[in-house]
C-alpha positions as CSV (number, residue, x, y, z in Angstrom):
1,X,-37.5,-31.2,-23.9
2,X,-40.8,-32.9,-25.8
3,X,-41.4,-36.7,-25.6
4,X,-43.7,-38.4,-27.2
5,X,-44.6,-42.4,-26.1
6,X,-46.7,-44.2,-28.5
7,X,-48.5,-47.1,-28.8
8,X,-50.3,-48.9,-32.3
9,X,-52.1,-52.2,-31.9
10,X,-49.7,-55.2,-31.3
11,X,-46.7,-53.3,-31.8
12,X,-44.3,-52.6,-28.8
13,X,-44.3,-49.0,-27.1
14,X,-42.4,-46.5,-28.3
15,X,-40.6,-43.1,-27.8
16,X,-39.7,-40.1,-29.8
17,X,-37.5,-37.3,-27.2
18,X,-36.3,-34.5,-28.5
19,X,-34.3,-31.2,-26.8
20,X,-34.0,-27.8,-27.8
21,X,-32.0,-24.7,-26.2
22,X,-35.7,-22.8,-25.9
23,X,-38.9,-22.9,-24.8
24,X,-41.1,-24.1,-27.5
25,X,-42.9,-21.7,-29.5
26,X,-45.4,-22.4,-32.0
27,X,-43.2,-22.6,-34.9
28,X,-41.3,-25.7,-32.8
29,X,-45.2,-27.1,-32.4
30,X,-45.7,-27.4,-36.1
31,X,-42.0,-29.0,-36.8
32,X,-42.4,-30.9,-34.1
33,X,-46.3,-32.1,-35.8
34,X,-44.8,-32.1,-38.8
35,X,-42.4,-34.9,-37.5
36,X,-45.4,-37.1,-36.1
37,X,-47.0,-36.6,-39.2
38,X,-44.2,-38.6,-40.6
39,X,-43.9,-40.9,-37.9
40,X,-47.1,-42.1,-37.9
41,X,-47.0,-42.8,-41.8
42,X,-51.4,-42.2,-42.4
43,X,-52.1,-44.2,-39.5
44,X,-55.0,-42.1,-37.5
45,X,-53.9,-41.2,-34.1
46,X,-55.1,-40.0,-30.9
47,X,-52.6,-37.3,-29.4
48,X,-53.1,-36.7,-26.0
49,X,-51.6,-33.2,-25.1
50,X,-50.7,-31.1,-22.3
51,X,-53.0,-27.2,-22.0
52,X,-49.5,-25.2,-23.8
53,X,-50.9,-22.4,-25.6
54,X,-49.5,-23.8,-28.7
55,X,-50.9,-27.3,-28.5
56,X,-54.4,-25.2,-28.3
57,X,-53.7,-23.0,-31.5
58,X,-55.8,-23.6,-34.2
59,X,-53.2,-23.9,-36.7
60,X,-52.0,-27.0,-35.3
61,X,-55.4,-28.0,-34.6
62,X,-55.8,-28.1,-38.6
63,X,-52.9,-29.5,-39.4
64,X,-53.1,-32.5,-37.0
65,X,-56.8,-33.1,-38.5
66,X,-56.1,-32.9,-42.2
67,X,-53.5,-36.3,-40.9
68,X,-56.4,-37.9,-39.0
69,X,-54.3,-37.0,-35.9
70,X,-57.2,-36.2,-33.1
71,X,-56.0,-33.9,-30.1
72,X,-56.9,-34.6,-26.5
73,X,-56.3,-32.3,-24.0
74,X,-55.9,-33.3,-20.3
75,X,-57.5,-31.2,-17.7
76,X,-55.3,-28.0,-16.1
77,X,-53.5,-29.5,-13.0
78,X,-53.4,-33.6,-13.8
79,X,-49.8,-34.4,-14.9
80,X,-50.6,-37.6,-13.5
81,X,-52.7,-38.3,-16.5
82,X,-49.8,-37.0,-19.0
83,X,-47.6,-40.1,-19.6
84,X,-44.5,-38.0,-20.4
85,X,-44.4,-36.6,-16.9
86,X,-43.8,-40.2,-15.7
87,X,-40.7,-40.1,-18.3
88,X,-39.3,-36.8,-16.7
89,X,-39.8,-38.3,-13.5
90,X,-37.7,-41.6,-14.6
91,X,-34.8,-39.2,-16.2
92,X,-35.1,-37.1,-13.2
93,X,-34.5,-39.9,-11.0
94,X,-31.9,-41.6,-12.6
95,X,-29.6,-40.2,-15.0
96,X,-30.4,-36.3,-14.3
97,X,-30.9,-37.7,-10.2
98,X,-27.6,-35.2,-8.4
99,X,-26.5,-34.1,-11.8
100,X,-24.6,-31.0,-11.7
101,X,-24.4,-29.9,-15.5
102,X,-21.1,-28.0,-17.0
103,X,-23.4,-26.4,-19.8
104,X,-26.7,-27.5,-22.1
105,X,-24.8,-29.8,-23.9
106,X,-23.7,-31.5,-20.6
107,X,-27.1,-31.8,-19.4
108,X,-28.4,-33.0,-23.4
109,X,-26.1,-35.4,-23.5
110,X,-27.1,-37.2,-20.1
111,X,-30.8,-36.5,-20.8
112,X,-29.9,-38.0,-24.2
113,X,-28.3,-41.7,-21.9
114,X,-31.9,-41.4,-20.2
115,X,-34.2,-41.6,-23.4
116,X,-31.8,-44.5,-25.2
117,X,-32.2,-46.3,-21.6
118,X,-35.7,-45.9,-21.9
119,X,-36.2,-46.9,-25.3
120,X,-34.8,-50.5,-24.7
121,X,-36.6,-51.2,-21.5
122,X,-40.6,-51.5,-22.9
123,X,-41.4,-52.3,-19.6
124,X,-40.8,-48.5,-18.6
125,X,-42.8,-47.3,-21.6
126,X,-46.0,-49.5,-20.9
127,X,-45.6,-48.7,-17.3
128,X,-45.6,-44.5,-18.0
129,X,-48.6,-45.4,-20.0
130,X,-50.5,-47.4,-17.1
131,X,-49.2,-45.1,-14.9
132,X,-51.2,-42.0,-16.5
133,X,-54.6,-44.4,-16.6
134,X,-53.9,-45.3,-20.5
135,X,-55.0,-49.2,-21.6
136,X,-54.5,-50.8,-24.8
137,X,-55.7,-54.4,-23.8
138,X,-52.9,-56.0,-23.3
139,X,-49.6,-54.3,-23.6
């Protein structure tokens, strides 16, 4: 799973969640940066990342630059500061909380419920973002 909760300037909080079957691999990196690249339209961004090999490759590193896209990387051992972990924790405890899954699709499908929950409570995304230390005046 990848999530990505963003924030512009008087605009509400938002969230972008995607699953795969795999663990991602570089080529998933790009498609995924690719994506963003869309998403955020030219606006200049600051992505704050996780120490995955691929988020360090200098490939993507290039990529993300030639949008304006800035890479962060938090410090080895912090996923207090990574915003997203505070969404796994959220799914974890609630929709994926004593969740047996039949199969992946079982277990998309109910990750899937958590993210659209999410998504209309703004509340939960500010509060993933205060939660990892992240400001934007006033949210």
């Amino acid at each position: 799973m990848a999530g990505l909760i963003y924030h512009w300037s008087g605009k509400p909080t938002k969230l972008t969640f995607e699953i795969i079957e795999k663990a991602y691999r570089l080529p998933d990196i790009l498609r995924w940066c690719r994506r963003l690249v869309r998403v955020l339209a030219g606006k200049k961004a600051i992505l704050i990342w996780d120490r995955l090999q691929a988020h360090r490759s200098k490939v993507v590193k290039a990529v993300l630059a030639a949008h304006g896209i800035e890479v962060v990387l938090l410090p080895g051992y912090a996923p207090q500061l990574n915003p997203t972990e505070w969404l796994w924790a959220n799914l974890k405890g609630s929709e994926l909380a004593n969740f047996c899954a039949e199969d992946i699709t079982d277990a998309e499908t109910e990750a899937r419920r958590g993210a659209k929950r999410i998504r209309r409570r703004l509340s939960l995304l500010d509060g993933f973002l205060a939660g990892a230390g992240l400001s934007f005046g006033s949210l």
